[in-house]
Every structure is written in C-alpha cells, then in structure tokens.
MDTraj code that builds the backbone (N, CA, C; nanometers):
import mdtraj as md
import numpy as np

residues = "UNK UNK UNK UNK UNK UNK UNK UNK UNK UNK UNK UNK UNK UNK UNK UNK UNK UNK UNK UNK UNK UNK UNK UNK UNK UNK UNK UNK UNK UNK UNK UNK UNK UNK UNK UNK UNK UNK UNK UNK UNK UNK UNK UNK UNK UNK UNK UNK UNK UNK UNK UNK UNK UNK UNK UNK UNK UNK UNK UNK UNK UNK UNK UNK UNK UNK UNK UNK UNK UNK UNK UNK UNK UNK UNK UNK UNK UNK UNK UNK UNK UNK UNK UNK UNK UNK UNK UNK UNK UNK UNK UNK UNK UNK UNK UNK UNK UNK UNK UNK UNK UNK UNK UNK UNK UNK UNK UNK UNK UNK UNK UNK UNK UNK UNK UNK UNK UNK UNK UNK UNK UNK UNK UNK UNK UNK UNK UNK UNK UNK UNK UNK UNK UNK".split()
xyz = np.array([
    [15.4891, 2.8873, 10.7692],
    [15.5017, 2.8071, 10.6486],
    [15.5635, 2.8914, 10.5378],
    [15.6324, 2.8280, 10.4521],
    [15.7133, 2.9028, 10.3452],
    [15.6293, 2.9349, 10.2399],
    [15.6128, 3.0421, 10.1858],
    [15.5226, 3.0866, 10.0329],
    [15.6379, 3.1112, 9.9300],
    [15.5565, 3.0105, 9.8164],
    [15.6191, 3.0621, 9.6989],
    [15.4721, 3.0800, 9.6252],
    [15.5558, 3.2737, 9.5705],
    [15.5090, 3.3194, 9.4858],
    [15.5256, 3.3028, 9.3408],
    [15.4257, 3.2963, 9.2585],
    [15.4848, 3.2431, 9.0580],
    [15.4147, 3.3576, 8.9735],
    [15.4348, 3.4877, 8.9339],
    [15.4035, 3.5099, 8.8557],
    [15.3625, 3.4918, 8.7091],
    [15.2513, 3.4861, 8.6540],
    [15.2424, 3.4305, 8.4977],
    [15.1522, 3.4908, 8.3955],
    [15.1526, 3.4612, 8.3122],
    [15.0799, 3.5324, 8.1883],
    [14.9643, 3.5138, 8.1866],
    [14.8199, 3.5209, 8.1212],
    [14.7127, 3.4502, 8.1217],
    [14.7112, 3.5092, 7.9315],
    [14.7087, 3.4412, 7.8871],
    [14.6792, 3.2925, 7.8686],
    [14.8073, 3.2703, 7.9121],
    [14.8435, 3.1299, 7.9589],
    [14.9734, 3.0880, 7.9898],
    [15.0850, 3.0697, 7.8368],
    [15.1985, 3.1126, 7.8544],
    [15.2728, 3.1042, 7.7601],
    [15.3486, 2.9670, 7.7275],
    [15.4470, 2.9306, 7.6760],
    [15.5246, 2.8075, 7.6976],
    [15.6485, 2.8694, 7.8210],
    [15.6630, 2.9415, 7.7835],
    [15.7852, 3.0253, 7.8821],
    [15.7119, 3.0167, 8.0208],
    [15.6033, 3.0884, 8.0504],
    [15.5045, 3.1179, 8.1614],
    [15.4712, 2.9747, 8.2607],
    [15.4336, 2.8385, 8.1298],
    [15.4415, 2.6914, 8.1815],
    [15.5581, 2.6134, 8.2467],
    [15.6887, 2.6687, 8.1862],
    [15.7828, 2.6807, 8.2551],
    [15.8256, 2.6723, 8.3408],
    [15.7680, 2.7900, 8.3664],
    [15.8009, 2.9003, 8.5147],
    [15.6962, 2.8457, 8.6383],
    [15.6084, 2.8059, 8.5600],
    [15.5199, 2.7472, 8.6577],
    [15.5481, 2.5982, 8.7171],
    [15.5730, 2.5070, 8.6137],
    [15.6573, 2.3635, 8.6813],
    [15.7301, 2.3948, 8.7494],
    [15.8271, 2.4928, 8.7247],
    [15.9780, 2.4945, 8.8341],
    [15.9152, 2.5481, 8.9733],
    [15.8011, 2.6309, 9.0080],
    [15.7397, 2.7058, 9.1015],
    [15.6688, 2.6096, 9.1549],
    [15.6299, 2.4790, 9.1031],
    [15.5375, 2.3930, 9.1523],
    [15.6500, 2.3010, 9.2226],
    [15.7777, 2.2741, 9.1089],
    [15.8509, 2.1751, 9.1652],
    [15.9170, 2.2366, 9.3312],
    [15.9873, 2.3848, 9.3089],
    [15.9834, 2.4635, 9.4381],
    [15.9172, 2.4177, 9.5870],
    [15.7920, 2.4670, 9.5407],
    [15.6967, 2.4707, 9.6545],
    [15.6690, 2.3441, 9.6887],
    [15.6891, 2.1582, 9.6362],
    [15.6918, 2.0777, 9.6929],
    [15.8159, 2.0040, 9.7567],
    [15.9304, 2.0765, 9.7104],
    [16.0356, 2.0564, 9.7476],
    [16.0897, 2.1112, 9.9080],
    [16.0081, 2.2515, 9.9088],
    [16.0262, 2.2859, 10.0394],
    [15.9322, 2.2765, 10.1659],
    [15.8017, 2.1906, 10.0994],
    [15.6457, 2.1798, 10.1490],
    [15.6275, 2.3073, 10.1703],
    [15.6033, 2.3947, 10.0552],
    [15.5651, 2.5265, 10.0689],
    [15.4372, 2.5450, 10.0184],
    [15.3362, 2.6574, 10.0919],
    [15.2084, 2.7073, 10.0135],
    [15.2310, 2.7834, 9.8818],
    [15.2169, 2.8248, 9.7328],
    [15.2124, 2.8126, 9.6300],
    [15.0868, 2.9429, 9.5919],
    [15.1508, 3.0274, 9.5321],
    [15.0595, 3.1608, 9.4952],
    [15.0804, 3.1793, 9.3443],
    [14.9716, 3.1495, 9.2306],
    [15.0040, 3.1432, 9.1343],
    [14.9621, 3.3117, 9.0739],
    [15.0394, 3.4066, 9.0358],
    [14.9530, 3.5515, 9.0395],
    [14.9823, 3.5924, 8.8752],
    [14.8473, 3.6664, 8.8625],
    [14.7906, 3.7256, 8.7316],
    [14.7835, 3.8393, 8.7362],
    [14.8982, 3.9147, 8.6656],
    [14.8474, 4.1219, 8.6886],
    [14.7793, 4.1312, 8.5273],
    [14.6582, 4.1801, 8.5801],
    [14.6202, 4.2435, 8.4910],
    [14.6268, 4.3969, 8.4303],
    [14.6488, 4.4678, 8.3410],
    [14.7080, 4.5626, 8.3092],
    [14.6326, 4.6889, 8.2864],
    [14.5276, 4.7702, 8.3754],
    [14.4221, 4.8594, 8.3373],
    [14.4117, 4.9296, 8.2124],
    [14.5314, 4.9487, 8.1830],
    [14.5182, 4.9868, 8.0262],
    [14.5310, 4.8953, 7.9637],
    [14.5249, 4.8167, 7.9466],
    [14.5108, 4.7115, 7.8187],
    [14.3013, 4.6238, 7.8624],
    [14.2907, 4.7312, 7.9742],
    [14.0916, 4.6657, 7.9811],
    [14.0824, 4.5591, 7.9505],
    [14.1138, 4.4059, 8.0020],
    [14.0895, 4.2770, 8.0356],
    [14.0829, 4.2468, 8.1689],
    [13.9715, 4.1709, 8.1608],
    [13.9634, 4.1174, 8.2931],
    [13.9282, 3.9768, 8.3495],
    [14.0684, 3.9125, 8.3776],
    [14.0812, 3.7899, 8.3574],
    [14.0360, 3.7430, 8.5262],
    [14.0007, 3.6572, 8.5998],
    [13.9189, 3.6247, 8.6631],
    [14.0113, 3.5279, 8.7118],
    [13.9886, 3.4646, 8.8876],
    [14.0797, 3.3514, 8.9506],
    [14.0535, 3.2656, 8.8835],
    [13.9093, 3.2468, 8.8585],
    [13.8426, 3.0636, 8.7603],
    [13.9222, 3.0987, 8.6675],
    [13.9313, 3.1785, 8.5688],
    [14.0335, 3.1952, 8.4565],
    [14.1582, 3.1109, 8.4888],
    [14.2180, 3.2148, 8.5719],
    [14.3282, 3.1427, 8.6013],
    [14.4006, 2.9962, 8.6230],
    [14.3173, 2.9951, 8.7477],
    [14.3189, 2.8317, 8.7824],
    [14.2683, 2.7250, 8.6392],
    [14.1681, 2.7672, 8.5568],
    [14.1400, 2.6441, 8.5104],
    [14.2789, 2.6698, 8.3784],
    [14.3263, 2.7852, 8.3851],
    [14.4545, 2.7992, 8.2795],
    [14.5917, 2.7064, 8.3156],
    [14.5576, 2.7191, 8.4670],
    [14.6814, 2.6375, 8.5638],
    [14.6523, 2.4869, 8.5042],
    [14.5502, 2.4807, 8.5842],
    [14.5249, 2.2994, 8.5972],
    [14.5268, 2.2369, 8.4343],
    [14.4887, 2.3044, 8.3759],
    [14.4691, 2.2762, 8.2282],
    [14.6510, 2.2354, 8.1605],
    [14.6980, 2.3526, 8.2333],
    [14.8428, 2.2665, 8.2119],
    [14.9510, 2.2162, 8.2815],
    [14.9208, 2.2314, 8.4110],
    [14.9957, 2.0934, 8.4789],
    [14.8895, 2.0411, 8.5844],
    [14.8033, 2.0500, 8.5794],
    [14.7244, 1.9484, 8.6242],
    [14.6617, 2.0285, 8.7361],
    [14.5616, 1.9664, 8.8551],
    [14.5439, 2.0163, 8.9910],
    [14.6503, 2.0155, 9.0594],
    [14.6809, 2.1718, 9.1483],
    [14.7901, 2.1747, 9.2620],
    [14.7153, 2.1803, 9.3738],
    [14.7324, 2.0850, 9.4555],
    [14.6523, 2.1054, 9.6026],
    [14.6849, 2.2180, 9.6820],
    [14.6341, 2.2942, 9.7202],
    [14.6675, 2.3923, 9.8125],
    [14.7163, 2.5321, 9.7583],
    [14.7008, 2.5805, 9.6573],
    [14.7057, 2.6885, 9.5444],
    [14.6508, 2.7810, 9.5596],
    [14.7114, 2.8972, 9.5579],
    [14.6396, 3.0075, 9.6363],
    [14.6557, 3.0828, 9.4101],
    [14.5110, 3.1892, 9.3929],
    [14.5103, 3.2257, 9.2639],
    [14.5057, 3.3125, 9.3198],
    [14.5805, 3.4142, 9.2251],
    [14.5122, 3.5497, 9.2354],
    [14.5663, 3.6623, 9.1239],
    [14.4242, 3.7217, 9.1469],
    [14.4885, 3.7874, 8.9562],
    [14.4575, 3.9820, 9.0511],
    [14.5380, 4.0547, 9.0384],
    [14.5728, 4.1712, 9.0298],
    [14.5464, 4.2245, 8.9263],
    [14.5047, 4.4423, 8.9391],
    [14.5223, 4.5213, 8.8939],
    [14.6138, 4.5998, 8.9062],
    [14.6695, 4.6350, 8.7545],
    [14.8201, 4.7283, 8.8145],
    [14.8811, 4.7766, 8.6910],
    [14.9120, 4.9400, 8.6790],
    [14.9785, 5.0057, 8.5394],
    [15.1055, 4.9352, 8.5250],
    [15.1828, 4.9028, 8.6202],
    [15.3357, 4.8121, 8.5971],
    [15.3454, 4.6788, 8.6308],
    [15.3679, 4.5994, 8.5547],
    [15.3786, 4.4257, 8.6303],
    [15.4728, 4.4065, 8.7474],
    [15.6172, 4.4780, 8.7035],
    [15.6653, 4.4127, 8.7854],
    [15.6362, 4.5020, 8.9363],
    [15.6183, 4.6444, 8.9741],
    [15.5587, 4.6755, 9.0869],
    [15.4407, 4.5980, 9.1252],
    [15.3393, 4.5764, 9.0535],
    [15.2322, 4.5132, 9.1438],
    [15.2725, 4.3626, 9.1800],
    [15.3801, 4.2761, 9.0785],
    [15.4053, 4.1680, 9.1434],
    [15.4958, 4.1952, 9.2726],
    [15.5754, 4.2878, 9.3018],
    [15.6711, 4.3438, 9.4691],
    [15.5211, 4.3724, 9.5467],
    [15.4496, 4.4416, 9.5158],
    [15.3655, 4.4480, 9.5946],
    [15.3109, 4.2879, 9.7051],
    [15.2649, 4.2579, 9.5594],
    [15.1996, 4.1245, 9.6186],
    [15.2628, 4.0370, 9.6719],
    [15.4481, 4.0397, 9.6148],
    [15.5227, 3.9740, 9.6960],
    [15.5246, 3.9993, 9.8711],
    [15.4989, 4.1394, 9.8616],
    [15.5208, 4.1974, 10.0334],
    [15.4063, 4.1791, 10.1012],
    [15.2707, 4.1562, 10.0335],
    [15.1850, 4.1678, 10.0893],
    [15.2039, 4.0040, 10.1367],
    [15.2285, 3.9048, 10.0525],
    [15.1947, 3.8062, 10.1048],
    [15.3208, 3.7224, 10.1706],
    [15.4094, 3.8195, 10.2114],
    [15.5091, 3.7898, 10.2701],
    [15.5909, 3.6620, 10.2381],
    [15.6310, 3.6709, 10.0630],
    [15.6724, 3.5438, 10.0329],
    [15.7936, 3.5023, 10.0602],
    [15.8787, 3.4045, 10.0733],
    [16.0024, 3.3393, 10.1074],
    [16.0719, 3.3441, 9.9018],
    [15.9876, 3.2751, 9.8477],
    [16.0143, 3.2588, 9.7426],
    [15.9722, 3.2933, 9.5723],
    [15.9931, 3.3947, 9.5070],
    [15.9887, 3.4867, 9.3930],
    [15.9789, 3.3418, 9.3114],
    [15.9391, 3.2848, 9.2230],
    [15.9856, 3.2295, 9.0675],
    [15.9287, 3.2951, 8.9707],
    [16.0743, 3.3222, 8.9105],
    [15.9923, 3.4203, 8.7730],
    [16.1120, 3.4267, 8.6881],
    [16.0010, 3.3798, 8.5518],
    [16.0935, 3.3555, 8.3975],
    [16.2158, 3.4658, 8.3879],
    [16.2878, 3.4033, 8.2907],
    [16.4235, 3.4798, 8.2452],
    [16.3537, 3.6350, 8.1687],
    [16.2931, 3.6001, 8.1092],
    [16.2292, 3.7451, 8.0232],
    [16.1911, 3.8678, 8.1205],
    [16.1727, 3.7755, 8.2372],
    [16.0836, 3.9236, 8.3373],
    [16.1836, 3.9614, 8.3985],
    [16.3261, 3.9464, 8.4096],
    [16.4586, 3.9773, 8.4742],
    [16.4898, 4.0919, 8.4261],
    [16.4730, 4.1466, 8.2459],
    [16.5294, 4.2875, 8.2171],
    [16.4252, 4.3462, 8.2877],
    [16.3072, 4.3567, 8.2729],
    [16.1951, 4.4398, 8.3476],
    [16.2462, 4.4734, 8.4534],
    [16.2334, 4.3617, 8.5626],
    [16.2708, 4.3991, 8.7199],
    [16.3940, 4.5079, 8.7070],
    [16.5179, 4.4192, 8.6568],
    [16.6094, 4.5149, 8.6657],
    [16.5955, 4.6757, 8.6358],
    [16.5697, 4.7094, 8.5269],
    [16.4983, 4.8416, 8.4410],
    [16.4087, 4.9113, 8.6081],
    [16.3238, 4.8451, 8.6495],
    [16.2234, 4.9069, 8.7346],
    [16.3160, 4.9519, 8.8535],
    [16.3675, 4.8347, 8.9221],
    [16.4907, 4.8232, 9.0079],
    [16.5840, 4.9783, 9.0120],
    [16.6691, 4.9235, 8.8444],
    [16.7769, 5.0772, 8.8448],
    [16.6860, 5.2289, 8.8766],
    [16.5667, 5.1921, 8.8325],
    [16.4768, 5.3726, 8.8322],
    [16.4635, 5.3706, 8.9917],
    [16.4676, 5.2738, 9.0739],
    [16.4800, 5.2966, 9.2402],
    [16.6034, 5.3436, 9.2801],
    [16.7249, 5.2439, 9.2604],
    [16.8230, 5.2613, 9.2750],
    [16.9311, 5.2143, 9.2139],
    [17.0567, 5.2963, 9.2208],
    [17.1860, 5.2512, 9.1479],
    [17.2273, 5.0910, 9.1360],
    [17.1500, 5.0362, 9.2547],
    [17.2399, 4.8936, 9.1993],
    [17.1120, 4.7960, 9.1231],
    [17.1543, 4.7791, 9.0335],
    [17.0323, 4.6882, 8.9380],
    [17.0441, 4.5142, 8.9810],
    [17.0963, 4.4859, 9.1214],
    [17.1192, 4.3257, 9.1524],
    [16.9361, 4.3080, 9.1572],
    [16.9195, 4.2299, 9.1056],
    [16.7199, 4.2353, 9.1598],
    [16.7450, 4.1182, 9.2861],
    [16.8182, 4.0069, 9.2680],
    [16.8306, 3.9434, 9.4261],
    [16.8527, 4.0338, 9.5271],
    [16.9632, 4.1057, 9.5122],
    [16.9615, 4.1707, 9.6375],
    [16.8809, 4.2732, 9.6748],
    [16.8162, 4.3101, 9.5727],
    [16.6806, 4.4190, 9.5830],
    [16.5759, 4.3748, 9.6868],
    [16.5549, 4.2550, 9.6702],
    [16.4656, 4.1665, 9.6788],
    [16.4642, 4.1111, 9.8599],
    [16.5705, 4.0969, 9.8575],
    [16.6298, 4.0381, 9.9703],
    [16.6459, 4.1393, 10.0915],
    [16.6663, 4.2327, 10.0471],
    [16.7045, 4.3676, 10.1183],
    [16.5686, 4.4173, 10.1165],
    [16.4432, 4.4471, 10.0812],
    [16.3674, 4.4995, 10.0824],
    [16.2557, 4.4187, 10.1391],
    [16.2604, 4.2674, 10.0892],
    [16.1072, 4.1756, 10.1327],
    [16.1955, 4.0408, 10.2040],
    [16.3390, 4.0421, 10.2051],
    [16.3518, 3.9356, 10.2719],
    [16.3258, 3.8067, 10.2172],
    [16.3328, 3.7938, 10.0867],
    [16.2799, 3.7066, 9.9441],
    [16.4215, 3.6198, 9.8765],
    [16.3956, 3.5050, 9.8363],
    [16.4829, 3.4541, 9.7552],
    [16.3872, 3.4945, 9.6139],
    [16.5114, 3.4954, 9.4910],
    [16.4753, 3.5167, 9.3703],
    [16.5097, 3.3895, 9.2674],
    [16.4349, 3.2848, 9.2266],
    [16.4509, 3.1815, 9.1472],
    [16.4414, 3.2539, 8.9762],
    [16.4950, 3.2087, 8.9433],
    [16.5223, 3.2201, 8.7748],
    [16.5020, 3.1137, 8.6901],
    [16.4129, 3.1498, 8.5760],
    [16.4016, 3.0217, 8.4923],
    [16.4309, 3.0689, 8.3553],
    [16.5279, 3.0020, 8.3078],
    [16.5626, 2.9786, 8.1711],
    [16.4746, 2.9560, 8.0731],
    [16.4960, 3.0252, 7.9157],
    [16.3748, 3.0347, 7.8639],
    [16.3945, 2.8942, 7.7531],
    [16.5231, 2.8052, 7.7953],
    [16.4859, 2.6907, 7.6881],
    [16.4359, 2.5745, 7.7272],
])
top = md.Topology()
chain = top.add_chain()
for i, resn in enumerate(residues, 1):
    res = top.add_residue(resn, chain, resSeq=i)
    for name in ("N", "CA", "C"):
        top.add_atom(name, md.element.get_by_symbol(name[0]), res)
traj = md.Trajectory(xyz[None], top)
C-alpha cells in the first residue's frame, strides 16, 4: 500500500493546514495510508503528545480514517522528518513551500546538488509534493 507522509507544526499553522488538505487530498486520491508527523525539538523542551496531535488534526479538517500520528524527537526537523520518511518507507513526502529552503540548506551540507526531489528519490525512493504558501 502507498504511504503518504505530512509533516506539520503543532499548533497547526494556516500554512501547516494547507499542507495538510493537499496530503489528505493525496492520500485519497491514490487510496493511500496517511502519516501525519510532529518533530518535536529537544531544545525548545515541549512535549506535544499523538492526542495532541490528532485532536489538532481533526479539529481542522475533520476525522481522517485510517491516520497514522506521530510526533518525534529530534535537534533538526528536517533530518528527523528523512528519518521517519525511511523508516516508514513512504511513497509520498507533502511538505509546505517554507520547509523547501531548510531541506535544501540540510541537503547542500550532504551534498553538492541541492535538487531535494532528487535527493529524495535517490536516497528513499520518495516522490516530493510541494505546497504553495497562498
């Protein structure tokens, strides 16, 4: 079965809600399972919780049947979101326009080419969806 992964903010942002419709619209478009993920940041000491999460989800687009939560610890977002991408062997990345300089930035400190699709693709075998921040 196909996984799409959605990285997002907690509290959810308007940008983050976004990112999350297009990840919802995704994952029913391809009848895919749906991973909504929360890194939490050890230095910034919060600790936001799956119930957190989920009731942050449902609260703004409603119940998703079949929704996998999960909130992570991790000093860098966008490494622990590759992580979790590999761990959960996703088909499909969605993630806002804002988190694109990050990746890239993290990306170039790996290697010379800053494409994050083809990073992505080449490394986890991943499509990379993009969402516009208007």
């Amino acid at each position: 079965m196909t996984r799409v992964v959605v990285p997002v903010r907690y509290r959810l942002s308007r940008h983050s809600e976004r990112t999350l419709r297009r990840a919802v619209r995704v994952a029913e478009e391809r009848d895919a399972e749906l991973t909504v993920l929360h890194v939490d940041l050890y230095q910034n000491g919060r600790k936001v919780t799956r119930t957190d999460l989920k009731r942050a989800v449902e609260d703004s687009v409603g119940e998703i049947d079949g929704t996998r939560y999960a909130v992570r610890q991790g000093f860098v977002v966008e490494e622990t979101i590759l992580e979790e991408v590999a761990v959960e062997e996703a088909d499909v990345v969605v993630i806002g326009h804002k988190q694109v300089g990050r990746w890239r930035r993290m990306i170039r400190s790996l290697t010379s080419d800053p494409d994050i699709e083809a990073y992505l693709r080449d490394r986890l075998d991943c499509e990379v969806i993009t969402v516009d921040a208007a």
